[in-house]
N, C-alpha and C positions, 0 to 999 in steps of 0.2 A: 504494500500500500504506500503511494507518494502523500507525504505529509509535508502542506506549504505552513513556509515562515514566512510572516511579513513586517518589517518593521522601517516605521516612517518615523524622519525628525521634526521637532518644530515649525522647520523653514518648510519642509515638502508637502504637510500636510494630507496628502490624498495617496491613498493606498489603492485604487481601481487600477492602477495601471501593474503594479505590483500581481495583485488578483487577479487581473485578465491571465497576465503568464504562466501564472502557479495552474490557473484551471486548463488553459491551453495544452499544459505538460503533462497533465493527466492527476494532479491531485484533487484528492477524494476529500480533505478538512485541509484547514490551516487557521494557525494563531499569528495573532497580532496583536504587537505592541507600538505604542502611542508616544514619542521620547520627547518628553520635556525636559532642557535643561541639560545636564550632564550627571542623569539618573544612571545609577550603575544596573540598579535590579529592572529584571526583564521579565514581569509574569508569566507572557505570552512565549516568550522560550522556554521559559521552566515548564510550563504546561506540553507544549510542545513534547522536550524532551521525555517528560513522565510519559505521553501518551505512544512513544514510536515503541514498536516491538522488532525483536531479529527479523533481517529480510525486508523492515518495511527502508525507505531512503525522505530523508531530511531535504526540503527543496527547497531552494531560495531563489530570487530574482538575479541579486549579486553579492558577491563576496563579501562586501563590508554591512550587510544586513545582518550575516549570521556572529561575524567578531568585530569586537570596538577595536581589536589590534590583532598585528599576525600571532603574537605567541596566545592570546587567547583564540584565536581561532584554530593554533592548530592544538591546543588544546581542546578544545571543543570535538572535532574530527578525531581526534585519538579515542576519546571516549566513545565517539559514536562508534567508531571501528571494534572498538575492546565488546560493544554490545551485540556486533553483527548490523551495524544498521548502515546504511549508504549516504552518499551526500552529495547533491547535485545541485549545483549553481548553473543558474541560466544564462545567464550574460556572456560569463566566461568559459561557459561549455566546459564547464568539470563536472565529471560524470565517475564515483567511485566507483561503479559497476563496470568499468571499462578498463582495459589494459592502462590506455593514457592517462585517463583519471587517476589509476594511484598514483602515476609516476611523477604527475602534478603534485598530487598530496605529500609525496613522500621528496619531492624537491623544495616545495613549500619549506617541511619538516626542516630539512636541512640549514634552507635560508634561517630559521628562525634562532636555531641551534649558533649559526653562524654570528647574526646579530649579538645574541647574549652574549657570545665568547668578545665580541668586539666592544660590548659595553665595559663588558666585568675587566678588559683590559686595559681599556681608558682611564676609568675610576681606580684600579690596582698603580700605574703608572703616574694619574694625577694623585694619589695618597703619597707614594714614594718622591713627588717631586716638591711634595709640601713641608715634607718628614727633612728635607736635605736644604729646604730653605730656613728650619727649626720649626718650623708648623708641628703641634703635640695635636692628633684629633683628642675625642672623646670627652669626656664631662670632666669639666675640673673639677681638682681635688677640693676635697671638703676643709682638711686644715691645709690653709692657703702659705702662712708664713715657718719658718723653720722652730720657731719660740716655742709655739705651739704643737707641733709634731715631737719638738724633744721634749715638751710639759708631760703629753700623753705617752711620752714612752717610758720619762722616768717614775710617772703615777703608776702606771703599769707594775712595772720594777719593782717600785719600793712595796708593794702590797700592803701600803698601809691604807690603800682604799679599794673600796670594793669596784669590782666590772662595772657594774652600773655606775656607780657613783664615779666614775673616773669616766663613764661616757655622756652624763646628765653636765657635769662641769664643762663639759669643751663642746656639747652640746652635737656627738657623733653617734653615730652608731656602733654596737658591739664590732661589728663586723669590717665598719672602717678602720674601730680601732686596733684589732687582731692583726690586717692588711699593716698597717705602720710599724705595727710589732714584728711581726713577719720580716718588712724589710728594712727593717732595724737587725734583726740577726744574720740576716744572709750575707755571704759576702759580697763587694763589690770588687 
């Protein structure tokens, strides 16, 4: 069974043109969503999705109806796949049921895989070139000045106060103050 999607933005408004296709193609239902704004949830996919069974195929108009971006969309397709179910976009004549179509899908896959490693090594590269200008990321420390890290370390020490009470005075947590302790003993 062909099960259409239809989803229209703001600006497009009118879904008949969308429906002419899907019935043209030969689907038997279809759900549609309505996108105002830069709403993430998509009822009308999720229904969709709940309602396809193995064998039946997922139809859309065009590619960027079924994902707001390539890695979700070929996420979307992996799933439908893992379920047995097909995916056929009309515009772009991909057709999961067909030799070509996977080889779409599974080029897609690749690009997307490609992407990520191209992100994750931009951001790896921009961290390393921040780290060498003295750039420290992450959240600064809690005891900022040196006074105070050696107050908490020799409270510690001297065990004339309790854990708490040596964490309610500098006003840290157990767990910062353990971390100070810690690399207070380690060597440098």
């Amino acid at each position: 069974m062909k099960i259409g999607y239809v989803r229209v933005s703001k600006q497009e408004q009118h879904e008949a043109l969308q429906i002419d296709a899907l019935k043209k193609a030969g689907c038997d239902k279809w759900f549609l969503d309505k996108m105002t704004g830069s709403k993430a949830e998509r009822k009308g996919l999720d229904e969709a999705l709940a309602y396809l069974r193995p064998g039946d195929a997922l139809v859309v108009w065009k590619l960027d109806r079924a994902g707001r971006s390539l890695t979700h969309l070929i996420e979307l397709l992996k799933g439908l796949q893992e379920r047995g179910i097909e995916f056929i976009s009309l515009t772009e004549q991909i057709d999961t049921t067909t030799p070509g179509g996977k080889l779409i899908f599974h080029l897609m896959g690749a690009l997307a895989e490609f992407e990520r490693d191209l992100i994750r090594e931009r951001t790896n590269a921009g961290l390393a070139a921040a780290r060498a200008r003295g750039h420290v990321g992450g959240r600064p420390r809690k005891l900022k000045t040196n006074g105070k890290v050696a107050l908490a370390r020799q409270m510690f020490a001297d065990q004339s106060h309790s854990i708490s009470e040596v964490c309610a005075a500098l006003g840290i947590s157990r767990a910062t103050l353990y971390r100070y302790v810690k690399i207070a003993e380690s060597p440098e």
